[in-house]
KOLVONU-388118 format. One record per residue: x, z, y of N, C-alpha, C, O in turn; residue in one letter; residue number from 1. Coordinates in steps of 0.05 Angstrom, whole numbers, plus 32768, in hexadecimal, padded with zeros to 4 digits. Layout:
# KOLVONU-388118
X|Z|Y|X|Z|Y|X|Z|Y|X|Z|Y|A|NUM
...
END
This chain:
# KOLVONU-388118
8895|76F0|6F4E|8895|76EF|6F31|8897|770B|6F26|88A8|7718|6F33|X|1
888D|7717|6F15|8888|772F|6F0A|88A4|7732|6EFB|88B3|7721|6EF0|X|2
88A4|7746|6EFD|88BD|7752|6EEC|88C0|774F|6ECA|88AA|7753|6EBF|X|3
88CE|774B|6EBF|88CD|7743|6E98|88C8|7769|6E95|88D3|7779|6EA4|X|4
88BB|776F|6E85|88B9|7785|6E75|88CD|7789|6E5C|88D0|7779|6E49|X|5
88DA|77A5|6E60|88F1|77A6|6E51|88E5|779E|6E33|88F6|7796|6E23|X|6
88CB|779E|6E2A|88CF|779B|6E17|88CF|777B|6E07|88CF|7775|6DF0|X|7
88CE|776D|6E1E|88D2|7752|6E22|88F2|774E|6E28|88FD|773A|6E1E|X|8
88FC|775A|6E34|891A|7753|6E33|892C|775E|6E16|893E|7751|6E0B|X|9
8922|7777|6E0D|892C|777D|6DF6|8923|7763|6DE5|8939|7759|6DDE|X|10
8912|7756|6DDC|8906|7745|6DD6|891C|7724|6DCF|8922|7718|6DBB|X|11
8920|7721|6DEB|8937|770D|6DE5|894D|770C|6DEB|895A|76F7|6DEC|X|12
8956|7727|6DF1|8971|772F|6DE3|8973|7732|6DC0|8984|772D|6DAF|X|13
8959|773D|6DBF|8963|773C|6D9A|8960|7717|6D94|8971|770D|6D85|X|14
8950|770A|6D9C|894B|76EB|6D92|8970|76DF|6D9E|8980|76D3|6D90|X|15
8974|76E5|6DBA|898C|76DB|6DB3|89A4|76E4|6DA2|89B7|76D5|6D9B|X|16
89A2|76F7|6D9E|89B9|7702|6D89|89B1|76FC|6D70|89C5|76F7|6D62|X|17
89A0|76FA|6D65|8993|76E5|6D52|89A2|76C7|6D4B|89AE|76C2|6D36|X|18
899F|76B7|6D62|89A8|769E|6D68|89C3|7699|6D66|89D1|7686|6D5E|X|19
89C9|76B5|6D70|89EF|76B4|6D7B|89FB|76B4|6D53|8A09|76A5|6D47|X|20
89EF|76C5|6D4D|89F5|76CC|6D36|89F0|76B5|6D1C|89FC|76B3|6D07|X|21
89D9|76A8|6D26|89D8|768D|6D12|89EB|7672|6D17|89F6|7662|6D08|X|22
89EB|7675|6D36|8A05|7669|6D3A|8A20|766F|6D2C|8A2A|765C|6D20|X|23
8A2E|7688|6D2D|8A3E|7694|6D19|8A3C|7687|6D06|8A4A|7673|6D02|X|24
8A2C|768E|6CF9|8A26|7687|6CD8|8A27|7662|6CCD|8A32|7658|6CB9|X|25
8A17|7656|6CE5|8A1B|7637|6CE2|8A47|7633|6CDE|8A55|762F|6CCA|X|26
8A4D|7636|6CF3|8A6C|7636|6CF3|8A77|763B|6CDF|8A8C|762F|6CDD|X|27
8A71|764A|6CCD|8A78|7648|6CB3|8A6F|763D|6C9C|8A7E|7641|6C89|X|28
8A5C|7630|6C98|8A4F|761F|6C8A|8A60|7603|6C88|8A6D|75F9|6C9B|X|29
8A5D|75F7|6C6C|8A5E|75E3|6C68|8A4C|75D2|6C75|8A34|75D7|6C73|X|30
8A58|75B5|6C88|8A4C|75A4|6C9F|8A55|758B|6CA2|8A6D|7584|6CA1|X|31
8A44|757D|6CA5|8A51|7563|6CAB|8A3C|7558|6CCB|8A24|7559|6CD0|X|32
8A4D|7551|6CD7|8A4D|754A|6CFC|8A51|7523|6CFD|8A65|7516|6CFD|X|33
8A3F|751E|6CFE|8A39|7505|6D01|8A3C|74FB|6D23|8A31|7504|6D38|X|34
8A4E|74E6|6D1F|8A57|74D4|6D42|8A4C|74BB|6D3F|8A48|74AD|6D2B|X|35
8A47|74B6|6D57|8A39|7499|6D5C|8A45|7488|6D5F|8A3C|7471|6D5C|X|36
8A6C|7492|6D69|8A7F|747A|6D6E|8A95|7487|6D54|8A93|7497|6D41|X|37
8AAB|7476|6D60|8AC1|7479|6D4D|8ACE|748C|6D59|8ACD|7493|6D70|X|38
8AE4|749A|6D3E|8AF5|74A8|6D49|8AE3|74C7|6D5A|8AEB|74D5|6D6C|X|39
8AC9|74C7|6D4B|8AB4|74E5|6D51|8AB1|74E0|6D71|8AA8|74F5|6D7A|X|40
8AB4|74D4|6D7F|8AA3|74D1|6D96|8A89|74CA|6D9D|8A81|74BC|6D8A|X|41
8A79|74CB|6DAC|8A64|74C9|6DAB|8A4F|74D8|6DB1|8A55|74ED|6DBE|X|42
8A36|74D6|6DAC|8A23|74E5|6DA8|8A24|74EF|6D82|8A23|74DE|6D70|X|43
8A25|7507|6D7E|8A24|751F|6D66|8A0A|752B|6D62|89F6|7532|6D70|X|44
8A12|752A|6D49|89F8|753A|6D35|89FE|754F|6D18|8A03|7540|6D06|X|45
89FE|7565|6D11|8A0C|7574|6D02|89F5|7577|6CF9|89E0|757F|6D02|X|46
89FB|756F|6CE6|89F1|7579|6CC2|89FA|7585|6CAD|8A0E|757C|6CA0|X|47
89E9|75A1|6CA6|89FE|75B1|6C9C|89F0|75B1|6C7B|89DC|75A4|6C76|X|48
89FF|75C0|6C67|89FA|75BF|6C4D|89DC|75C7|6C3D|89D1|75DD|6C3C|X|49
89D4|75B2|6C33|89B5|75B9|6C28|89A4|75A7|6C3C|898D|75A1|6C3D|X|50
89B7|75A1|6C47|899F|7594|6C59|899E|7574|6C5A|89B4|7568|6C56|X|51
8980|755F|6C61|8984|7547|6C5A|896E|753D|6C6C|8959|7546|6C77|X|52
897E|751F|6C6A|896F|7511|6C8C|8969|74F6|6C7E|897A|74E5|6C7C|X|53
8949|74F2|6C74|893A|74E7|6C60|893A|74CC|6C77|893A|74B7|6C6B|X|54
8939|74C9|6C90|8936|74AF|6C9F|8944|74B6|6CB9|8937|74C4|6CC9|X|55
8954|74B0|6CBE|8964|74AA|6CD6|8956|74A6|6CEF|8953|74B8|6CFF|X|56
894B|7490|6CF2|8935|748F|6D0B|8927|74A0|6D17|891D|749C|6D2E|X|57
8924|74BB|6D08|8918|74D2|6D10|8928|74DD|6D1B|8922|74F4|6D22|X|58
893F|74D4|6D21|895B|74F4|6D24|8967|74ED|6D44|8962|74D7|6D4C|X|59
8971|74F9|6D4F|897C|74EF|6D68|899F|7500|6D67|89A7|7516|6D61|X|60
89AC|74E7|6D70|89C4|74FC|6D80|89C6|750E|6D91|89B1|7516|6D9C|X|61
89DA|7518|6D97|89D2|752A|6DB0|89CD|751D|6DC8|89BF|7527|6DDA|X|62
89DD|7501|6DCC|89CF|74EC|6DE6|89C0|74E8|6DE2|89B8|74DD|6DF7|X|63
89A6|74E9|6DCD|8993|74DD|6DCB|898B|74C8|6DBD|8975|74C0|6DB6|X|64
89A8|74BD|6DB9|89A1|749D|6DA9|8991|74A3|6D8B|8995|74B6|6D7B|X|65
8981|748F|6D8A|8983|7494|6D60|898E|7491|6D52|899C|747D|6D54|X|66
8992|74A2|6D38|89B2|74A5|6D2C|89AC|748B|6D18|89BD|7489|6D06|X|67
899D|747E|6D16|8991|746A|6CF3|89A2|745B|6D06|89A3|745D|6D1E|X|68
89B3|744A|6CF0|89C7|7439|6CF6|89E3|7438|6D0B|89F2|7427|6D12|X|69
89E0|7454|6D11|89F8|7456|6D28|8A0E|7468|6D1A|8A1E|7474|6D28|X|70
8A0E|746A|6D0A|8A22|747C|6D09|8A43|7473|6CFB|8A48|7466|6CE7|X|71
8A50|747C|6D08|8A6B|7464|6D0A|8A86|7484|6D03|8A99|747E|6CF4|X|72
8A85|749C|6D0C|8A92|74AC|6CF5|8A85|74C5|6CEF|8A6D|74C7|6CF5|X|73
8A94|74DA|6CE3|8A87|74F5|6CDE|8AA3|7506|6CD7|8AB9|74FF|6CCF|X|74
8A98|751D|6CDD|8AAC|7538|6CDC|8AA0|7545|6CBC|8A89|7542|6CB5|X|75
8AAE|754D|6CB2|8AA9|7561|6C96|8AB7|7574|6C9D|8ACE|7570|6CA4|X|76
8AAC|758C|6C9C|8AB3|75AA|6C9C|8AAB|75B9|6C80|8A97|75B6|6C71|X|77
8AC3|75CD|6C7E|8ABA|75DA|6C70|8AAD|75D3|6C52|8A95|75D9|6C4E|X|78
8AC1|75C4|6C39|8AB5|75BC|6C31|8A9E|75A3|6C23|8A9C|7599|6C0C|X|79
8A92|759E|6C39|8A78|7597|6C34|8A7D|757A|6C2A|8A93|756F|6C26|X|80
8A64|7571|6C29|8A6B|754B|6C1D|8A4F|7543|6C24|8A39|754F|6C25|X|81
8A58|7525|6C2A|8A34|7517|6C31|8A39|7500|6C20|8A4D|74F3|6C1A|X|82
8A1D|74FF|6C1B|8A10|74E6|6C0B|8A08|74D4|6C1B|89F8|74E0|6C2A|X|83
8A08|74B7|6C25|89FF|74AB|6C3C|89E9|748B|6C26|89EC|7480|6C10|X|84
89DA|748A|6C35|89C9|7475|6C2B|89BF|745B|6C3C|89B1|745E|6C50|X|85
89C6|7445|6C32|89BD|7430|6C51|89A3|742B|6C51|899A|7419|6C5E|X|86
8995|743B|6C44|896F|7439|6C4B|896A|7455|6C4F|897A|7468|6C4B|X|87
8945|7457|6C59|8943|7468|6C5B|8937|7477|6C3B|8931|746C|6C26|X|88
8934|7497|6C46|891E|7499|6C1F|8932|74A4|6C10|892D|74B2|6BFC|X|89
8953|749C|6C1B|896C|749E|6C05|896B|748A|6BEE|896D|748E|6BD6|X|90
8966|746F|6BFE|8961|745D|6BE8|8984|7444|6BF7|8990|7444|6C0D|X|91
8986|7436|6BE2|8991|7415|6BEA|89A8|7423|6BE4|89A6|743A|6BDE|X|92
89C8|7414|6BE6|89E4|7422|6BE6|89DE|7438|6BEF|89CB|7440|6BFC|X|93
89FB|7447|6BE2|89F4|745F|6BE2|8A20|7466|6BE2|8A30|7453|6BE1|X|94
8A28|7485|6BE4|8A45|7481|6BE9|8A43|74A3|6BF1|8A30|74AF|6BFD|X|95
8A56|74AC|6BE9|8A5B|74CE|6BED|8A78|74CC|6BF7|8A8C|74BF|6BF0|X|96
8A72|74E0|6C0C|8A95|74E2|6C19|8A9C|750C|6C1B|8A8C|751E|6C1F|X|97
8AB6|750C|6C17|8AB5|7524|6C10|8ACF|7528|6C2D|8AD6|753F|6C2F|X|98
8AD9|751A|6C3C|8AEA|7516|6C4F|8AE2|7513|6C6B|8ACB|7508|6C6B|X|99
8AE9|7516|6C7D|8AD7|750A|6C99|8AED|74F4|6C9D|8B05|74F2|6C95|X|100
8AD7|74DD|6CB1|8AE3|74CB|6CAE|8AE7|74BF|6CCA|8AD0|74B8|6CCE|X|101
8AF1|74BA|6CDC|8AFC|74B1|6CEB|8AEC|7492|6D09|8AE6|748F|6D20|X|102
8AEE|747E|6CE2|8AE6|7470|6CEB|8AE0|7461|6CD8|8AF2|7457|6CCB|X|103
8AC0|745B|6CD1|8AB5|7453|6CC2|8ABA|7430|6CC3|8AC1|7425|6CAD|X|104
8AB8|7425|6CD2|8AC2|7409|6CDA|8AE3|7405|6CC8|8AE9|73F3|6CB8|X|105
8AEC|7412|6CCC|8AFD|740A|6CBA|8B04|7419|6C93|8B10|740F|6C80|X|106
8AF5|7435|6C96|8AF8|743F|6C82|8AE8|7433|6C6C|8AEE|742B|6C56|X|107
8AD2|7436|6C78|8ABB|7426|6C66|8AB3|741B|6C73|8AA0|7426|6C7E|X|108
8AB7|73FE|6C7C|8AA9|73EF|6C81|8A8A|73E2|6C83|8A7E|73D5|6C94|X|109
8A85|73EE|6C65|8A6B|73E6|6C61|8A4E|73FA|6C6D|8A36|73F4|6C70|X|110
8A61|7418|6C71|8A47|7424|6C89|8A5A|7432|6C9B|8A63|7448|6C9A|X|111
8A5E|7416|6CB1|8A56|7424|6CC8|8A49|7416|6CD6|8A4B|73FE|6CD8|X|112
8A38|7426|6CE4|8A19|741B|6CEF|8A09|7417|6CD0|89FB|7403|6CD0|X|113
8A08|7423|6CBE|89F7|7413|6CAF|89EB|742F|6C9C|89E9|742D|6C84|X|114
89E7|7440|6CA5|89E3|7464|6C99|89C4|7463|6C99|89C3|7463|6CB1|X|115
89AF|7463|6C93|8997|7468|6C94|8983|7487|6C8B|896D|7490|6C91|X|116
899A|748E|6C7B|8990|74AA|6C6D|89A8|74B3|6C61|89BC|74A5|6C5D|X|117
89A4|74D3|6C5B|89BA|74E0|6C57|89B8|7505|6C4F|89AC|7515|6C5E|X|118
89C8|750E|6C33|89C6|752B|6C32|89DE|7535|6C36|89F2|7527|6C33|X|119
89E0|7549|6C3D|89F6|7558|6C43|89FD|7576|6C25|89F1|758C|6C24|X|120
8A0A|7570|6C18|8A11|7594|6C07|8A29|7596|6C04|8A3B|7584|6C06|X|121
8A2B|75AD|6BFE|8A46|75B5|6BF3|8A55|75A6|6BD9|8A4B|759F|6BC4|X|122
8A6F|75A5|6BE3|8A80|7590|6BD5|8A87|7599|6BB2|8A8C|75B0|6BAB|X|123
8A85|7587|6BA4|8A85|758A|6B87|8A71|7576|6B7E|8A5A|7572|6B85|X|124
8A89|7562|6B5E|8A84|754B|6B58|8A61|7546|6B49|8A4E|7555|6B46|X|125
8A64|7533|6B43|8A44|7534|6B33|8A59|7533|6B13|8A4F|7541|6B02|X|126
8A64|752C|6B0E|8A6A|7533|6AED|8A71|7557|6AE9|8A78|7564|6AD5|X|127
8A6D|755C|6AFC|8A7A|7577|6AF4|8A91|757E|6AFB|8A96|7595|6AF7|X|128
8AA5|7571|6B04|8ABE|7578|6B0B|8AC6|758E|6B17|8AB0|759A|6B1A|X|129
8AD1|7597|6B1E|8AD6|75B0|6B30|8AFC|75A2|6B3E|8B10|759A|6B32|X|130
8AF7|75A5|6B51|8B13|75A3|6B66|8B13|7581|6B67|8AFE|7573|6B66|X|131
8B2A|7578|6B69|8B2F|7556|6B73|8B3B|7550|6B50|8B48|755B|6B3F|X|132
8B2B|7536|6B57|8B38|752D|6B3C|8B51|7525|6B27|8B5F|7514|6B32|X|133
8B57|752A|6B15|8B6C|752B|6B0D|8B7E|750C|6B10|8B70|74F8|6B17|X|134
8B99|7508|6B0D|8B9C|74ED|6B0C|8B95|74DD|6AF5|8B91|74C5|6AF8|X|135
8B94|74EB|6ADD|8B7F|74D3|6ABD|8B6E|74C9|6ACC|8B6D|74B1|6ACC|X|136
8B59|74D9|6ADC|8B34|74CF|6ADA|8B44|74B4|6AEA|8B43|749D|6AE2|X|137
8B53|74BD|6B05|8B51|74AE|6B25|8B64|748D|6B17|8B61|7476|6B1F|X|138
8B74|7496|6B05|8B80|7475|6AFD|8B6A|7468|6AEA|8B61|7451|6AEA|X|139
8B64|747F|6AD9|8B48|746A|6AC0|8B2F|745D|6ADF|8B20|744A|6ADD|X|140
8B32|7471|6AF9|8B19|745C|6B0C|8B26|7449|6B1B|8B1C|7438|6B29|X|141
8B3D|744C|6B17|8B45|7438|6B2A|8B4D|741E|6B15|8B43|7409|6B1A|X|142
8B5C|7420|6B01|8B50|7406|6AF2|8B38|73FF|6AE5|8B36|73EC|6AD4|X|143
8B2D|7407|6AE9|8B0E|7406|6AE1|8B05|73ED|6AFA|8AFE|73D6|6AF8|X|144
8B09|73FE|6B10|8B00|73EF|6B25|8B18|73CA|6B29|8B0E|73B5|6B30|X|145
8B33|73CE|6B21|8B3D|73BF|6B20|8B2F|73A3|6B13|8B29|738F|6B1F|X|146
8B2D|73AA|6AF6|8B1B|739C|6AE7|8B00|738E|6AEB|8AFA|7379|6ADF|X|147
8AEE|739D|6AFD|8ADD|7399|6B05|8ADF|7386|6B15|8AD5|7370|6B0F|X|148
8AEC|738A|6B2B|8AF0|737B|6B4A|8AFD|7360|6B4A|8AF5|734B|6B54|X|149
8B1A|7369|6B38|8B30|7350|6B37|8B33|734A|6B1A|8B49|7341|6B13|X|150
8B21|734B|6B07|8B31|7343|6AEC|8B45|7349|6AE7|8B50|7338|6ADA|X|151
8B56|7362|6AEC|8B6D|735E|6ADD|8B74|737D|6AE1|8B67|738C|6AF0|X|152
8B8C|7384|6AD2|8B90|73A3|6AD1|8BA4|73A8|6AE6|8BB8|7399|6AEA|X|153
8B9E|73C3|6AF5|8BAC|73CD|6B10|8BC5|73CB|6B0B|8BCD|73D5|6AF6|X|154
8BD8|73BF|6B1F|8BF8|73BD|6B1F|8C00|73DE|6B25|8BED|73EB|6B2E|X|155
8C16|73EA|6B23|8C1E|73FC|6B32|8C18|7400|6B47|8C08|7413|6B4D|X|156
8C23|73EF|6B5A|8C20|73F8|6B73|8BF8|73FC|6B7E|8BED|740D|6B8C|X|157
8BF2|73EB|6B73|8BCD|73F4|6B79|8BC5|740C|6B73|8BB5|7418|6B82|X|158
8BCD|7416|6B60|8BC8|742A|6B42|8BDF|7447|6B61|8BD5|745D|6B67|X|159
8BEF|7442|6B68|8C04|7455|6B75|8BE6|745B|6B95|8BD9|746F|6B9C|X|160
8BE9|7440|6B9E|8BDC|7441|6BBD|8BB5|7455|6BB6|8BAD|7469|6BC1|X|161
8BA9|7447|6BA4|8B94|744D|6BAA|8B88|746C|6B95|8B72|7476|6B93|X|162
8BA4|7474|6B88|8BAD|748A|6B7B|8BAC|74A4|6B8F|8BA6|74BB|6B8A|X|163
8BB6|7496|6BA9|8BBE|74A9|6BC4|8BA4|74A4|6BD5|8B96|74B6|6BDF|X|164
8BA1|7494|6BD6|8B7D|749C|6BE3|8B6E|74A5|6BDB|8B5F|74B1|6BEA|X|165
8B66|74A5|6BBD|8B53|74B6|6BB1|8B56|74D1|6BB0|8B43|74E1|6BB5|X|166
8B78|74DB|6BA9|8B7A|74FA|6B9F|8B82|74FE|6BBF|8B7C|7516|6BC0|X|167
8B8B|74F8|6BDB|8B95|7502|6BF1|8B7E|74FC|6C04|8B71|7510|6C0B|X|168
8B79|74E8|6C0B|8B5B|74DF|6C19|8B3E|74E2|6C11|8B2C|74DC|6C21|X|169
8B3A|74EC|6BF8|8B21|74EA|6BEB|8B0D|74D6|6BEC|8AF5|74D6|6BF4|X|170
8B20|74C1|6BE0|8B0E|74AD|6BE1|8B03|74A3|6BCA|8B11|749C|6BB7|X|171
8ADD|74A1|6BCC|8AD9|7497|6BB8|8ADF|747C|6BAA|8AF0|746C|6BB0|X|172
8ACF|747D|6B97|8AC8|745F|6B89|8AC3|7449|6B95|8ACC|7433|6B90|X|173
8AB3|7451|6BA5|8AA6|743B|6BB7|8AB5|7434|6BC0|8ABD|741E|6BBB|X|174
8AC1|7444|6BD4|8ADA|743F|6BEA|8AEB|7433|6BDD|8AF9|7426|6BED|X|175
8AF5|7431|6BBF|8B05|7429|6BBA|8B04|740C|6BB1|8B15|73FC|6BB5|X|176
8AEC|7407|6BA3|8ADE|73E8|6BA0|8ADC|73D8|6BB7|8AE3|73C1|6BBC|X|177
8AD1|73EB|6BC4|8ACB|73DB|6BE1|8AE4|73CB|6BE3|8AE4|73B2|6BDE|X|178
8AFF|73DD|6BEB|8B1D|73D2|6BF9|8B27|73BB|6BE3|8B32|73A6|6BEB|X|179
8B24|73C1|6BC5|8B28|73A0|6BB5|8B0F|738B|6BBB|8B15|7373|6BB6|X|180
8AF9|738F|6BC4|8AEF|737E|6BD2|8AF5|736D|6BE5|8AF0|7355|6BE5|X|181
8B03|737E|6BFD|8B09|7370|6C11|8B25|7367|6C0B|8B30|735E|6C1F|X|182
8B32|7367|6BF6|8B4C|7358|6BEF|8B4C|733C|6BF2|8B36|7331|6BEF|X|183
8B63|732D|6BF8|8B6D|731A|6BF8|8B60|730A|6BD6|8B55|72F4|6BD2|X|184
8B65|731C|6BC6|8B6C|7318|6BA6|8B4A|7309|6B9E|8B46|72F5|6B91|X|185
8B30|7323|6BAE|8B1F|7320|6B9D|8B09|7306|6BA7|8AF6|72FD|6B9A|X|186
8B13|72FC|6BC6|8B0B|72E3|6BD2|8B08|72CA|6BBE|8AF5|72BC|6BC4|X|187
8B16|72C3|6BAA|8B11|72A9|6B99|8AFE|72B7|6B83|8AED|72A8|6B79|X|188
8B00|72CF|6B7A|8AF3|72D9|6B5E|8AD6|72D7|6B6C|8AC5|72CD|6B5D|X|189
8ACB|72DF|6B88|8AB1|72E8|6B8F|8AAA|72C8|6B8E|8A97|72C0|6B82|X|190
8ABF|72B4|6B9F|8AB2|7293|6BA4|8AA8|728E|6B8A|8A90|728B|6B87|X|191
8AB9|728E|6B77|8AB3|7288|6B57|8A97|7292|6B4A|8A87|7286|6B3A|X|192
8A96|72AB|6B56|8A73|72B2|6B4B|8A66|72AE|6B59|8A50|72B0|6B4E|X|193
8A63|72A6|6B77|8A50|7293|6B8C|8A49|7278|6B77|8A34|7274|6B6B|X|194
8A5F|7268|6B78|8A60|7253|6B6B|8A5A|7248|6B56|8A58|7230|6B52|X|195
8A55|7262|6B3D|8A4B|7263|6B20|8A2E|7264|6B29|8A1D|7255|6B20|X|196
8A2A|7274|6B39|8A0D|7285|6B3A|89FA|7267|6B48|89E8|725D|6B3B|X|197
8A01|725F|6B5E|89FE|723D|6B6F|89F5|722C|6B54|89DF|7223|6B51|X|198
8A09|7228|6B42|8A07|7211|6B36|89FC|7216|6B1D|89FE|7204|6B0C|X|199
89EF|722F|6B15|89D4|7236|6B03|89BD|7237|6B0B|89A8|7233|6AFE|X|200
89C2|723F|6B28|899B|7241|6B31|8999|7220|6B3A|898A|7210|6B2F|X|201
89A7|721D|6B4A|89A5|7204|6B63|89B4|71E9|6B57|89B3|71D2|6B61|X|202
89C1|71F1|6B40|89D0|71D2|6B30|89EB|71C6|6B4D|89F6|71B0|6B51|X|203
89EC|71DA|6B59|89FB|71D6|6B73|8A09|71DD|6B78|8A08|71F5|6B71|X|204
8A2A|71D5|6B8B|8A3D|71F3|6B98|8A2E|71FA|6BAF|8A1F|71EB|6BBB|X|205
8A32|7213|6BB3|8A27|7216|6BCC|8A39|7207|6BE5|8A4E|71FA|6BE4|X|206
8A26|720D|6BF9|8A36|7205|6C14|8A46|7219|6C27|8A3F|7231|6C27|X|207
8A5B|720F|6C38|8A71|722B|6C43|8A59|723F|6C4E|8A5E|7256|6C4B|X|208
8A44|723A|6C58|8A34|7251|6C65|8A28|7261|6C54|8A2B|727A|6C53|X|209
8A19|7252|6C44|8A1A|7261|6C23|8A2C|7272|6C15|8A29|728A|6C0E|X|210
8A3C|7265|6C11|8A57|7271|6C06|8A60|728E|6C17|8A64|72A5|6C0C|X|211
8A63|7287|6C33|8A7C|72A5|6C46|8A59|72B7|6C41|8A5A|72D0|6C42|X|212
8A3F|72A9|6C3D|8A2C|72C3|6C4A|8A24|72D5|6C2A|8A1B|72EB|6C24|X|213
8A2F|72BA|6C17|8A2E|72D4|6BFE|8A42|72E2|6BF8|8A40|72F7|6BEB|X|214
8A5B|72D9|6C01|8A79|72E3|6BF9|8A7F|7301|6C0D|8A90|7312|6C08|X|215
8A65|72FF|6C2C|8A62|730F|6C3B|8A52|732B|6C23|8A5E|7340|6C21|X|216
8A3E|7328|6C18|8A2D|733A|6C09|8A43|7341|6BF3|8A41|7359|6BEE|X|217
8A54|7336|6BE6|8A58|7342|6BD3|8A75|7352|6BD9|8A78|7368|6BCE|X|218
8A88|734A|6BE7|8A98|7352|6BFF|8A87|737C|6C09|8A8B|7391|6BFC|X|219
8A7C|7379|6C1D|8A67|738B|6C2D|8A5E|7399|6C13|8A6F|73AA|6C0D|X|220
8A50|7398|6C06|8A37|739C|6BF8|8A41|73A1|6BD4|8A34|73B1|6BC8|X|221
8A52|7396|6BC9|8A56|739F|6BAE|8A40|738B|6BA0|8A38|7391|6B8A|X|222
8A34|736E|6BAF|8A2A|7368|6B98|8A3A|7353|6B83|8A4D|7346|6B8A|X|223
8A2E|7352|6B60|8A32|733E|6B59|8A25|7329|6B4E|8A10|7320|6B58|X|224
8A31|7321|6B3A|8A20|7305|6B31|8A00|7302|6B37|89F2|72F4|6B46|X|225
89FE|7314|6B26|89DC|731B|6B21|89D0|7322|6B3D|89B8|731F|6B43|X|226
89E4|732C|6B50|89D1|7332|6B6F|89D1|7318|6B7E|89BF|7317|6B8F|X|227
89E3|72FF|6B7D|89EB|72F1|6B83|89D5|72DA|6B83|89CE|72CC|6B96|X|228
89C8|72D9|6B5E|89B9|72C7|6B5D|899D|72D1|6B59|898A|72C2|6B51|X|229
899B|72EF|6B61|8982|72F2|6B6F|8980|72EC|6B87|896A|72E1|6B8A|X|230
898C|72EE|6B9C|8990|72E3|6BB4|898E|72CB|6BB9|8986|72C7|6BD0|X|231
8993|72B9|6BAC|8995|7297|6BB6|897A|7296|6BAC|896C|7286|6BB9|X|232
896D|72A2|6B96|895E|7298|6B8F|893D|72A2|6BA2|8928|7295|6BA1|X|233
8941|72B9|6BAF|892C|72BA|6BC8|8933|72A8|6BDF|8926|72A5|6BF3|X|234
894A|729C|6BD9|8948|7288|6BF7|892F|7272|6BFC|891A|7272|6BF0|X|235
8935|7266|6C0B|8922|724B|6C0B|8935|7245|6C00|894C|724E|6BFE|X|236
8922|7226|6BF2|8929|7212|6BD8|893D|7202|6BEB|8937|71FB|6C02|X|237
895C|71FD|6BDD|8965|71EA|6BEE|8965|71CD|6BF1|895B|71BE|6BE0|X|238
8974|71C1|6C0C|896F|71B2|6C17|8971|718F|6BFE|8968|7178|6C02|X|239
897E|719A|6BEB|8988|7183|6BDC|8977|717F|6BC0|897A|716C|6BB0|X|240
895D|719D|6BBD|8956|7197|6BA9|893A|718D|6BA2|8927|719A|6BAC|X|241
8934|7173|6B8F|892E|715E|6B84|890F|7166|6B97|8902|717B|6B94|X|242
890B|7155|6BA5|88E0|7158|6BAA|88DA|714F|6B99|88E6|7140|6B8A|X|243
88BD|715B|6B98|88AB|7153|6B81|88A0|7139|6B8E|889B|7137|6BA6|X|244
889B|711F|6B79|8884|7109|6B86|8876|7105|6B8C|8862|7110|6B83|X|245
8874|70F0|6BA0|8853|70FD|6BB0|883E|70E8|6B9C|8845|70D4|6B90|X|246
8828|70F3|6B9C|8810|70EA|6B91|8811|70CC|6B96|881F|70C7|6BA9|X|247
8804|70B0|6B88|8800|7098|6B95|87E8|709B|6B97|87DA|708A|6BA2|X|248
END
């Protein structure tokens, strides 16, 4: 084999010191490092600020797997915050986290495994805010959301607990609807609008499979009334309602 010509080795010594040096520079950037399992194990993928991953299916971990639908936690460095979307395009739910998270299965429930698209920038609110929010905005959102979820206005202690996850954990809105979702409290209020929504389209209650698979969507998913009885109403026609007569 012929010898490299120095001016081929000068060559990629400057390309690696190049590399070494963009490396540098990444390390300091605002980043977010996407895991395939919980607790950041796994196969990883770092995405750093400005940058955005329009369809998942295109992307691989570093094992190889595809990242669309696998992704279960993520690291935040420096900063940064991601926008996560359960379609691709940056379309369908949608949820910004400014924290890394551990373990999506239990933090947010509603994506893990379920990420399809996603941008990565530097942290700072969309109203304009600058730093973490004050405690006025974080109690006017959290009874806001109270209202919304449970009918009724936040006790102390709700108003104390999810006071401390928003300004210490950075947790959004979502995150925070989501967890009165999965309450004890909001299980009869969701049956009740299954059951309004049933007995306007279908003149019917629904049935328990009916019932846990819409109480599942609005639970998961943030839907309500109005998503509820769009939904029943793409089903097939049910089993109880009236046939038309047949011709004599």
């Amino acid at each position: 084999m012929r010898p490299l010509s120095l001016s081929t080795l000068f060559l990629l010594a400057a390309c690696g010191a190049t590399l070494a040096s963009a490396r540098a520079d990444d390390r300091g950037r605002p980043s977010v490092t996407f895991y395939e399992h919980a607790d950041f194990r796994g196969g990883s993928f770092t995405v750093y600020a400005g940058d955005v991953l329009e369809n998942l299916t295109r992307v691989r971990f570093s094992n190889g797997q595809v990242m669309n639908d696998r992704i279960s936690s993520f690291r935040v460095e420096a900063g940064a915050q991601v926008s996560v979307f359960q379609d691709a395009g940056f379309r369908g739910d949608r949820d910004r986290f400014q924290h890394s998270v551990a373990n999506l299965g239990d933090s947010a429930p509603g994506w893990n495994d379920a990420i399809s698209s996603l941008r990565v920038e530097r942290g700072g609110r969309d109203d304009g805010d600058r730093g973490r929010p004050d405690s006025a905005r974080v109690d006017a959102m959290i009874r806001r959301a109270y209202r919304d979820m449970l009918r009724r206005d936040a006790d102390e202690g709700g108003l104390r607990d999810y006071r401390r996850h928003i300004l210490q954990d950075n947790w959004s809105e979502e995150q925070l609807r989501h967890s009165l979702r999965e309450s004890d409290e909001y299980r009869p209020i969701a049956d009740r609008i299954i059951n309004e929504a049933y007995r306007e389209v279908f003149r019917r209650d629904p049935d328990e499979r009916e019932l846990r698979r819409m109480r599942e969507q609005m639970i998961r998913r943030g839907w309500n009334g109005d998503d509820v009885r769009k939904a029943i109403r793409r089903d097939d026609a049910p089993h109880d309602r009236p046939r038309p007569p047949r011709g004599g």
